[in-house]
N, C-alpha and C positions, 0 to 999 in steps of 0.2 A: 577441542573447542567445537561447540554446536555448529554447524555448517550449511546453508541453503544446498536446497537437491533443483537444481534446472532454475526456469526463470518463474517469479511470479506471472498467474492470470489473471487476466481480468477480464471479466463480462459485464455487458452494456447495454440494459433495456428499457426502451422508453414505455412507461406504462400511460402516459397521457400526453396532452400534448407541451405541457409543461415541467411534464416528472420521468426522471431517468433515477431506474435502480442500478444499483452498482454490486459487482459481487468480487473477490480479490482472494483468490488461493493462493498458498505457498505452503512447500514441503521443506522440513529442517531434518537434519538426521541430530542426533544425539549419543555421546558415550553412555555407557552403566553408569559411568560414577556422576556424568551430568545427570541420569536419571535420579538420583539419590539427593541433586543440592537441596537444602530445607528451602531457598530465598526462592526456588525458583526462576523464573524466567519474565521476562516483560515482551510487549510487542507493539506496536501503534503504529498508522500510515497514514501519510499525509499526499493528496490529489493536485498535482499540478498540470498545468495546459504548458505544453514546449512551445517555445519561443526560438529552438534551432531554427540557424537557414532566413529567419527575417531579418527584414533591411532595416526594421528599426526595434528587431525584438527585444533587446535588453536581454537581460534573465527570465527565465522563466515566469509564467506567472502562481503565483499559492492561492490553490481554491479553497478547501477544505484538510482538515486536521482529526484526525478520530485518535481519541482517547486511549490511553496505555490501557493494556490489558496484563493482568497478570495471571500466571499459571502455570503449573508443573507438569511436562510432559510424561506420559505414560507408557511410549512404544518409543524404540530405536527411533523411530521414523512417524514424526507426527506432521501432520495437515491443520494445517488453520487459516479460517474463513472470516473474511469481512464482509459486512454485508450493510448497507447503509442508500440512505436516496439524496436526490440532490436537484435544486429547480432550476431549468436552462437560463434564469435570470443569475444562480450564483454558478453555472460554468460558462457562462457568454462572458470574453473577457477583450472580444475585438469583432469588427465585424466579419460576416466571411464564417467559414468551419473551425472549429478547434482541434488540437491535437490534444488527446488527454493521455495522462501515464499516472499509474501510484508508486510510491516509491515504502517498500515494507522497512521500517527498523524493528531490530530482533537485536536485545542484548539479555544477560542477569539482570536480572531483580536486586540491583545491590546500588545503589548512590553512586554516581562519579565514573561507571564503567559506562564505555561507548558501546554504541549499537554499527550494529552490522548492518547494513541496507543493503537494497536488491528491488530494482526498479521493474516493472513490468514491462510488455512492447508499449508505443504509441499511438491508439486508439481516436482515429481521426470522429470527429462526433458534430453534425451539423445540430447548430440550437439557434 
């Protein structure tokens, strides 16, 4: 079974005073014969702000959602990059600094099969 290698990263740059790019690597390793499925593979991450440790955090909060990708890997060991931006109006979700985390799913490309997730660190971000 396809297996995550270490933790997802994330990187964090404010390009203006309103716009933050976002960038999200993670490495999978792969069998030969996953190398060979015809259905391939899927992948898509969704950006939430941690609500650990608050006295009135609830659950987390869901920022953003990026679109399944699909694709067939081509080495033992492939790398794959998200790369997307986001305006401090959709990650300010309280006042004060936020804690931001992606959370990667990684399954087959097949209906009905779960994905495997792998969270990045906790990337504190004043907006």
């Amino acid at each position: 079974m396809a297996s995550f290698i270490g933790t997802p990263i994330m990187n964090i740059t404010q390009t203006t005073a309103n716009v933050f790019d976002f960038r999200v690597e993670y490495t999978m390793k792969y069998s030969d014969t996953e190398l060979t499925f015809p259905e391939g593979f899927a992948d898509s991450l969704a950006l939430n702000e941690s609500d650990a440790g608050e006295i009135f955090g609830g659950g987390d909060d869901h920022l953003i959602n990026i679109n399944v990708q699909t694709f067939r890997p081509t080495s033992t060991f492939e790398t794959r990059v998200f790369t997307f931006s986001a305006t401090a109006d959709r990650l300010g979700t309280e006042s004060g600094g936020e804690e931001i985390y992606a959370e990667v799913h990684h399954r087959r490309n097949i209906d009905g099969i779960a994905s495997q997730t792998r969270r990045t660190a906790i990337f504190p971000l004043a907006v």
